[in-house]
Structure formats: structure tokens, C-alpha cells
C-alpha positions in Angstrom: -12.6 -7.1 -9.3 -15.8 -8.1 -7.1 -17.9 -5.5 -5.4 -17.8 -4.8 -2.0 -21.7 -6.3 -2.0 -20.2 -9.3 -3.5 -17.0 -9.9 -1.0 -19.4 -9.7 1.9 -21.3 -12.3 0.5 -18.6 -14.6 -0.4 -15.7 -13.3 1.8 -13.1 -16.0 0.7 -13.0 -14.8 -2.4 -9.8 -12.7 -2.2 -6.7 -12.3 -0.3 -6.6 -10.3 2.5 -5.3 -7.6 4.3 -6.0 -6.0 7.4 -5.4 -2.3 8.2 -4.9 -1.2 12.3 -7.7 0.8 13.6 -5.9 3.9 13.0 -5.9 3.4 9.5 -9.8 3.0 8.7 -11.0 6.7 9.3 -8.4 7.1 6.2 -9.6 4.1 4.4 -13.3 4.9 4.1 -12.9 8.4 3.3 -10.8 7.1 -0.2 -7.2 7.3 0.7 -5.1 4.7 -0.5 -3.3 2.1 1.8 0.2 3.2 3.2 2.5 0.5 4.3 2.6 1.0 8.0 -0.6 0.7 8.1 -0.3 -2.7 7.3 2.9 -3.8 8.9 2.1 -2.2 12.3 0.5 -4.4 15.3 -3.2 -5.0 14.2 -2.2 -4.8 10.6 -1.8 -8.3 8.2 -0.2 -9.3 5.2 -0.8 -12.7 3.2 2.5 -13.1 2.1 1.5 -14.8 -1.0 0.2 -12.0 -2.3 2.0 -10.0 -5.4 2.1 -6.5 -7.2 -0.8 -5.6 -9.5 -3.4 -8.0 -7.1 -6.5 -7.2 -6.4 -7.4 -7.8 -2.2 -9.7 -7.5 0.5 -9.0 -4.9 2.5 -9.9 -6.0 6.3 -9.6 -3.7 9.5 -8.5 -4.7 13.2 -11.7 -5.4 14.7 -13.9 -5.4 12.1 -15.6 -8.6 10.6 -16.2 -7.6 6.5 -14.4 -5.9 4.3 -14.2 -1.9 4.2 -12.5 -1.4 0.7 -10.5 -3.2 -2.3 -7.6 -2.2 -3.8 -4.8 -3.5 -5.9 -0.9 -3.9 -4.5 1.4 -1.8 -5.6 4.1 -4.2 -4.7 4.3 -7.6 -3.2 3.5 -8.0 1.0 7.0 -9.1 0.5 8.2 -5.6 -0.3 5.5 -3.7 1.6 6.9 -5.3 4.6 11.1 -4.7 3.3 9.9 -1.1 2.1 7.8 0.0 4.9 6.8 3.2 3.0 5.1 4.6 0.6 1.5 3.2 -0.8 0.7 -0.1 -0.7 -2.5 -0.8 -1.8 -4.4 1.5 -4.7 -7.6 1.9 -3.0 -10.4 1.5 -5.6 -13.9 1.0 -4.3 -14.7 1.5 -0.4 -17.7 1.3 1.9 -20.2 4.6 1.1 -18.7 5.1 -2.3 -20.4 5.8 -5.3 -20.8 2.4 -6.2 -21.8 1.3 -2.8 -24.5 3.8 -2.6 -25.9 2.4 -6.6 -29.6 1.9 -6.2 -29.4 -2.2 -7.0 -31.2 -3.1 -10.0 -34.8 -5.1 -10.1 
């Protein structure tokens, strides 16, 4: 799993998903990615995606990444299910490995 330094470098790196702007206050403080978030309007799937991978996680309006996480379940499922967590949210923007001092 890249860092977050790393995907805004090289942003076609992962697969993505995109959380609506209600979503992102939620996002960067940690929490993990519920499904609605992602199936309602100004959330996306890439419906290739599958359980246990890690992805990009995008916001509405937003051009890099804020977080990455790994699926729970397959976009297929997130958008059957609906419910529940989607995405295991694992490293985010101002996290403690964000704010690492980069090395010389």
C-alpha cells in the first residue's frame, strides 16, 4: 500500500473511489468509508474493484486523494448491500504518517 505522498505523485496508481462532500469531514478525521457514502450522487465506484483491495479514496470536488483504504467487499456488493463499511480506512490526509518528518 503506497503512501498518500506517493499516490499524489503518481495518481493512477490505484483504483478509485470517490466519497460525496458530506462524507470527507468523516474521512479525514479517521472513520472508515460507509457505503452510502459511496453510492450516493457525488459518490463512485470502479466496479472492477474486489474485497480485500487496496484504493484511492477520492472526494466530490476534490482533485487528490484524501485517504486509502482496503474494501471490505466488492463495489459490486457495496452497491447490492448499501450498508455497513465499505472501505477500512487506513492512512488519511494529517495522519501520523502524513505529518512523518521526510527523511534526508
Amino acid at each position: 500500500m503506497p503512501t498518500l505522498r506517493l499516490l499524489h505523485q503518481y495518481p493512477n496508481i490505484m483504483k478509485k473511489f470517490q466519497v460525496d462532500r458530506g462524507a470527507i469531514k468523516f474521512v479525514l478525521a479517521g472513520a472508515n468509508i460507509m457505503c452510502p457514502g459511496l453510492t450516493s450522487p457525488g459518490g463512485a465506484l470502479d466496479d472492477e474493484v474486489e474485497a480485500e483491495t487496496p484504493v484511492a479514496i477520492m472526494a466530490e470536488g476534490k482533485q487528490h486523494a484524501l485517504a486509502i483504504g482496503f474494501t471490505k467487499m466488492s463495489a459490486k456488493d457495496i452497491k447490492a448491500i448499501n450498508k455497513g463499511i465499505g472501505v477500512d480506512n487506513m492512512h488519511y490526509l494529517n495522519d501520523g504518517l502524513w505529518k512523518m518528518e521526510k527523511l534526508e
